[in-house]
N, C-alpha and C positions, 0 to 999 in steps of 0.2 A: 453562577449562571453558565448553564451549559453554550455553546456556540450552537447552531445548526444550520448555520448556510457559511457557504465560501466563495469567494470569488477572489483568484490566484492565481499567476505565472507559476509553473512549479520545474524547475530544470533538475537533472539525472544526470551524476556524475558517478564511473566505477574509480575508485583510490586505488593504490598500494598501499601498505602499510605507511613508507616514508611518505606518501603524500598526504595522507589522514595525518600523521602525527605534524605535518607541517602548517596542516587547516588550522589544528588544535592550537599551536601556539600562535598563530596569526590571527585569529580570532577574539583572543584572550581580551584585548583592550575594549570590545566593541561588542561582546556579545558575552549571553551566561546561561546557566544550565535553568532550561525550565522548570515550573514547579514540580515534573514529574521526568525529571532528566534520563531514568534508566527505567527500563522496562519493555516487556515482553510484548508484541503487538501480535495477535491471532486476528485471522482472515477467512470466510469463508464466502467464495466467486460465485454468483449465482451464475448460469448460462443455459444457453438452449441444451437437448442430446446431443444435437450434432456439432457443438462448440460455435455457431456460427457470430457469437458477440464476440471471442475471442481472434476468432481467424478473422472478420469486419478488422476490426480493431488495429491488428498486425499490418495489415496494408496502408497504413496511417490516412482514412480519409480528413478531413477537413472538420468533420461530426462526429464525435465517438459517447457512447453513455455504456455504465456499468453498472452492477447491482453488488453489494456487497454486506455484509455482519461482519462488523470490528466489534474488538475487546480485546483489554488490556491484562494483559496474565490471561490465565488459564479458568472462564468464571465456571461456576456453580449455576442449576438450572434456574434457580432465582436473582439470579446478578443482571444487571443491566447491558444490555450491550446494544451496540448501536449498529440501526441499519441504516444504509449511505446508498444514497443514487450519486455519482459522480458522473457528470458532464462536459467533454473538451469540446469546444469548439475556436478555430483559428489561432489555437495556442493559447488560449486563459481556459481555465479549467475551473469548473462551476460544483461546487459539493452540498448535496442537503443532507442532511440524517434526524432521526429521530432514534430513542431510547427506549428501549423495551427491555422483561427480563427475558432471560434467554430461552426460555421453553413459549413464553407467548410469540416472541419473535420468529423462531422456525416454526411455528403450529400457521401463524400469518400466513409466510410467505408462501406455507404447501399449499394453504387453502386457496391462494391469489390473490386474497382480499385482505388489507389491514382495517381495524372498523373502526376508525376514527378520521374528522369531518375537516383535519386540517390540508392547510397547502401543499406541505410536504409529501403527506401520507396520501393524499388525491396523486401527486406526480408518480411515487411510487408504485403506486395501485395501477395508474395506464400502464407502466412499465410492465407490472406483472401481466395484465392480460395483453398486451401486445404480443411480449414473448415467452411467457408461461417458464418462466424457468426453472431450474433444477438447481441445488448444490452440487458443483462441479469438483472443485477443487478447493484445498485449506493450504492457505499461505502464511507463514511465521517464521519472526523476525525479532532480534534484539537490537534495541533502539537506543540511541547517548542521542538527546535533543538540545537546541540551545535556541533562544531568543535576542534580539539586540536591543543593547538598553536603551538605546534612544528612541528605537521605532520598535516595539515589540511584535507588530507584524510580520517583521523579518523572521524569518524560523528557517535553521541547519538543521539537518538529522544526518546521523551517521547510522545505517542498518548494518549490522552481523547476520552472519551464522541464515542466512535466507533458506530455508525449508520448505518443502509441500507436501501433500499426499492427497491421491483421488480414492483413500479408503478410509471409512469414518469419520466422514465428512461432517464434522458438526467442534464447535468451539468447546462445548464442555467434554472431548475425547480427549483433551492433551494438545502439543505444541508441536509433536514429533513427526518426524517427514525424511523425504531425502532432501542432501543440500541440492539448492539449485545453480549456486556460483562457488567458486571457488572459496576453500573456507579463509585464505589470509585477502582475498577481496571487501574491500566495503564499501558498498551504496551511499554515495551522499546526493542530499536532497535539497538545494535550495527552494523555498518557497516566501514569492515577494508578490506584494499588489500590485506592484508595475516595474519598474528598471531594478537591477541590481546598483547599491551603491558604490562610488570609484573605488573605497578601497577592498572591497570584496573581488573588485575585477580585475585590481594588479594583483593580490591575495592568489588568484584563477591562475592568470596569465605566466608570475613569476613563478609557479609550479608545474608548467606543462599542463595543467589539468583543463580537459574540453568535456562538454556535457556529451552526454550518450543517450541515442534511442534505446533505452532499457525499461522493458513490461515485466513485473514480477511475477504476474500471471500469465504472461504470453511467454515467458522465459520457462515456465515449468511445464505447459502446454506443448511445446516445442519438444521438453526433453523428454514427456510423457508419450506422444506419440513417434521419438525415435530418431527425430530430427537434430537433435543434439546431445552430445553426453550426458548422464546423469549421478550423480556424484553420493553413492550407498552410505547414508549413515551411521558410521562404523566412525570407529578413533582412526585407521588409513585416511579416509577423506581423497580417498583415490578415484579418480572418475570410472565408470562402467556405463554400459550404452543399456535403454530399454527395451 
C-alpha cells in the first residue's frame, strides 16, 4: 500500500562530512536502512510566472502549501509518479499525493484539472485554479534514508549532490542541473509525528549539529535569480554567480 497523507514535524540540518559520518554511527543501534535506502529523488515545483508561492514562502508566514511531481530515479513517460500538495502550518507539515504515470500527470496539471472525484485530487484541483501554475523549476537529489526500528515513523534522510535547473522542466528529461550547495555538504532531514526521542537529541547536541531554515526550492530560486552563488556542474564544483 502506497501512503498518501502525512502528518509530520519535519527539521533541516546542513552536515559536514565528519558530522554525517558521526549521525551514521550513532544511529546504528536504533535505526536501518529503509526498504529503499539509496536512490535518486527528481522534483518538479509547480509555481506561479512570477514565483509568488516561492518568494510567499521565503518570508516564513505561519501557512505555507506547495505543488510538486516526485519520482524516484529518472521515470519513463509511463512510470508512475507522484503528485504532492504539501501543507506547513505552525510547524507540522501536512502531505497528500496521489499517483499517476507521468505523461497523464503533466497533461493534468497544464489542463488545471485532475478528473478524478477523490479527496486528494479535489484539494489539488482548488490549488490549481487558485493559482494556475506552471513547472518552474526541477530539483534532484541522491538520497541514503533510514527508519527506526522501534517506531518506524521515525525517518533520517541524508541528501547529496542537490541539483536544479529552470530548463526542461519535466522528470522524464534527466536528473541534471546545477548544484545548489556545496557538493562535500549534506542535507539531513529528521522527520517525527511529534518530539524527537532523548537519544536522537544528545546524538544532535553532542555534535554541534542545529537545524537550519533550508528551502531546496527557495535555495535554487535564490541562486537562479542572482541572489546567491550558483555552483556549474562541472567536476570543479566551484561556485559561479547567475
Amino acid at each position: 500500500m502506497i501512503q498518501t497523507c502525512f502528518r509530520r514535524v519535519e527539521k533541516k540540518y546542513l552536515l559536514s562530512p565528519a558530522q554525517y559520518y558521526a549521525m551514521i554511527d550513532g544511529i546504528a543501534n536504533y535505526m536501518e536502512p529503509d526498504a529503499y535506502s539509496n536512490y535518486t529523488t527528481g522534483n518538479v515545483y509547480y509555481d506561479t510566472y512570477h514565483f509568488d508561492l516561492i518568494r510567499t514562502s521565503l518570508e516564513k508566514p505561519v501557512y505555507k502549501e506547495k505543488l510538486r511531481v516526485r519520482s524516484y530515479g529518472v521515470p519513463s513517460h509511463e512510470d508512475n509518479v507522484f503528485i504532492e500538495l504539501k501543507k506547513k502550518f505552525d510547524g507540522i507539515v501536512y502531505k497528500r499525493r496521489i499517483t499517476m504515470n507521468a505523461d497523464e500527470a503533466a497533461e493534468s496539471l497544464a489542463s488545471g484539472h485532475i478528473d478524478r472525484n477523490d479527496q486528494i485530487s479535489r484539494e489539488i484541483n482548488w490549488f490549481l485554479h487558485s493559482y494556475e501554475p506552471l513547472p518552474m523549476a526541477y530539483i534532484g537529489y541522491d538520497r541514503e534514508a533510514y527508519a527506526g526500528i522501534e517506531d518506524p515513523n521515525l525517518r533520517l534522510t541524508f541528501d547529496t549532490n542537490l541539483r536544479g535547473r529552470s530548463w526542461n522542466v519535466d522528470l522524464c528529461e534527466g536528473d541534471h542541473g546545477f548544484y545548489i550547495i556545496p557538493k562535500d555538504t549534506i542535507l539531513m532531514e529528521i522527520k517525527i509525528p511529534d518530539s524527537a526521542p532523548l537519544w536522537l537529541s544528545h546524538l544532535l547536541s553532542d555534535h554541534d549539529i542545529y537545524d537550519a531554515s533550508f528551502s531546496k526550492y527557495g535555495t535554487y530560486y535564490k541562486q537562479m535569480i542572482g541572489v546567491e552563488p550558483i555552483c556549474l556542474d562541472t567536476y570543479s564544483g566551484e561556485f559561479i554567480y547567475a
